[in-house]
N, C-alpha and C positions, 0 to 999 in steps of 0.2 A: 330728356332721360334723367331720373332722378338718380342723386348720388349714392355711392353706397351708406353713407353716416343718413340715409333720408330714409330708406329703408329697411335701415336696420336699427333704428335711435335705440334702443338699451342696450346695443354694444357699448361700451365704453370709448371713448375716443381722444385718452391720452396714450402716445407714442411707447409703446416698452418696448425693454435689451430684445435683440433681434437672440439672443442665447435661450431664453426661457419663455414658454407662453406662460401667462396668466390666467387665472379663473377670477371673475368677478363675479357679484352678485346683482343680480339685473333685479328691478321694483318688485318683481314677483316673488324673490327669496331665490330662482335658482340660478344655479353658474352657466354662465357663459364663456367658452375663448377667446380669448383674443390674440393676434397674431399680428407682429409686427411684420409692416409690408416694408419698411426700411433695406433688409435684405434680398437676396436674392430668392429666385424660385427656385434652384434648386437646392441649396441650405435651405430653404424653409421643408422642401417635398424629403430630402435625406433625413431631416429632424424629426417629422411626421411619421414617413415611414418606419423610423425605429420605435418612434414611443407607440405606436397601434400595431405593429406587426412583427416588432423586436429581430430575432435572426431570420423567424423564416420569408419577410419580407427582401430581406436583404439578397439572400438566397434565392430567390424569384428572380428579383432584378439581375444579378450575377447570370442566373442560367439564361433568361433573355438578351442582355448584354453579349453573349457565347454567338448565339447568330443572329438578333438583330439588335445590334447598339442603339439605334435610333427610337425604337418602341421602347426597349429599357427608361431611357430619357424621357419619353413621355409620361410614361408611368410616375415616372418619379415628380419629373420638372409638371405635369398637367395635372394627374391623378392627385397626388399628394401636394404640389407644392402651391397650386392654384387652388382645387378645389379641396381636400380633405383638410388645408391651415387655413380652410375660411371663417371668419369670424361670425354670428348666427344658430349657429347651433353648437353644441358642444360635441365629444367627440364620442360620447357615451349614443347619442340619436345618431351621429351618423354612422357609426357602425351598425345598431338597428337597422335603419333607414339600408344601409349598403346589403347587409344580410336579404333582407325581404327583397332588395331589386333581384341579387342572386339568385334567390329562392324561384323567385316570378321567373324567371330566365329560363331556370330548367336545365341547362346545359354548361354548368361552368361550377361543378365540384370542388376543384380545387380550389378557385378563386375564393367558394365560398369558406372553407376548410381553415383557410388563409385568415380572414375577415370574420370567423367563429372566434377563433383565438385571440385576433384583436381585441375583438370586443371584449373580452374576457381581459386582454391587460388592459384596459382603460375603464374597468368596474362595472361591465354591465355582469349580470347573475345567468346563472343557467336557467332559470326560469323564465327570465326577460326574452330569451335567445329564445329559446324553446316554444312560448307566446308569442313572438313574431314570427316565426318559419309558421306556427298553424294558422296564424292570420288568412295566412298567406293562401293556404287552402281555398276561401272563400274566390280570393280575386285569382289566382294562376291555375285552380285546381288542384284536388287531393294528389295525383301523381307527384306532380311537381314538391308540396309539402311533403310527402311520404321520404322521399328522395332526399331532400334536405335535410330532415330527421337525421336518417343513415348517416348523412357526412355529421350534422352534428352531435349525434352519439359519438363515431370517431373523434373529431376532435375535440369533443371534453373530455375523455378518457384520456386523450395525447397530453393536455394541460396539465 
C-alpha cells in the first residue's frame, strides 16, 4: 500500500504548529492544506469544524451530543478530524465536493444548509455553490437539484 506523501507529493511534507493549517502553493500555482497529524483527531475535527461551519456546526454537535454523545464524536473526531483536515484538497473543493454528495442524497436538507454556509466561510462564491447543486441535476436528477436550490436560496439569504 502506498504512503500517503506517495500519493499525494505536492502536499508539502514539512511538519507545521498543530494551532494553524497552512496554505501552500503546489507546482500548479494553487493552494493546498495542510494539517498537522502531530495532534490529536479530535483538536484537529474541533479546529475544522469551526473554521467551515463556525456556530452552527458547533451547535449541531451540541444538539447531537444531547442524545447521542457517541455519533456527536464521530462527527467531529471521523467527519472533521480524519477526513475534512485531510491534506489533498483544499477546503474550498471539499465543501463543493460535500454540497454535491448532499445534493445527490436528496434527503439531508439540513446537513446541506449547514455545508452551504461553510462553503461560504472558506471563500467559495454563490455562484460556485449554485454551479455545483445544478451539476448535480445531470447525475442525481432535477428533483433532487431543484430541492437543493430551495435550501440554498435559504441559506445564502441566512449569511
Amino acid at each position: 500500500m502506498r504512503t500517503h506523501r506517495e500519493r499525494l507529493p505536492d502536499v508539502p511534507s514539512a511538519e507545521l504548529p498543530s494551532e494553524v493549517p497552512t496554505l501552500h502553493a503546489t507546482p500548479s500555482g494553487r493552494r493546498s492544506e495542510v494539517v498537522s497529524y502531530s495532534d490529536d483527531r479530535r483538536t484537529r475535527g474541533l479546529r475544522a469544524l469551526q473554521e467551515i461551519t463556525g456556530q452552527s456546526g458547533a451547535d449541531v454537535v451540541g444538539t447531537l451530543r444531547e442524545i447521542a454523545p457517541d455519533l456527536a464524536d464521530w462527527v467531529v473526531d471521523f467527519s472533521y478530524g480524519d477526513v475534512m483536515a485531510r491534506p489533498g484538497l483544499d477546503r474550498r473543493t471539499r465543501q463543493l465536493a460535500t454540497i454535491a454528495a448532499l445534493t445527490a442524497l436528496g434527503n439531508a436538507a439540513p446537513q446541506l444548509a449547514v455545508h452551504i454556509r461553510g462553503a461560504l466561510n472558506v471563500g467559495c462564491r454563490p455562484a460556485e455553490i449554485i454551479e455545483t447543486i445544478m451539476q448535480m441535476a445531470v447525475f442525481a436528477g432535477f428533483p433532487a437539484a431543484i430541492n437543493a436550490l430551495v435550501v440554498a436560496r435559504e441559506a445564502l439569504v441566512q449569511k
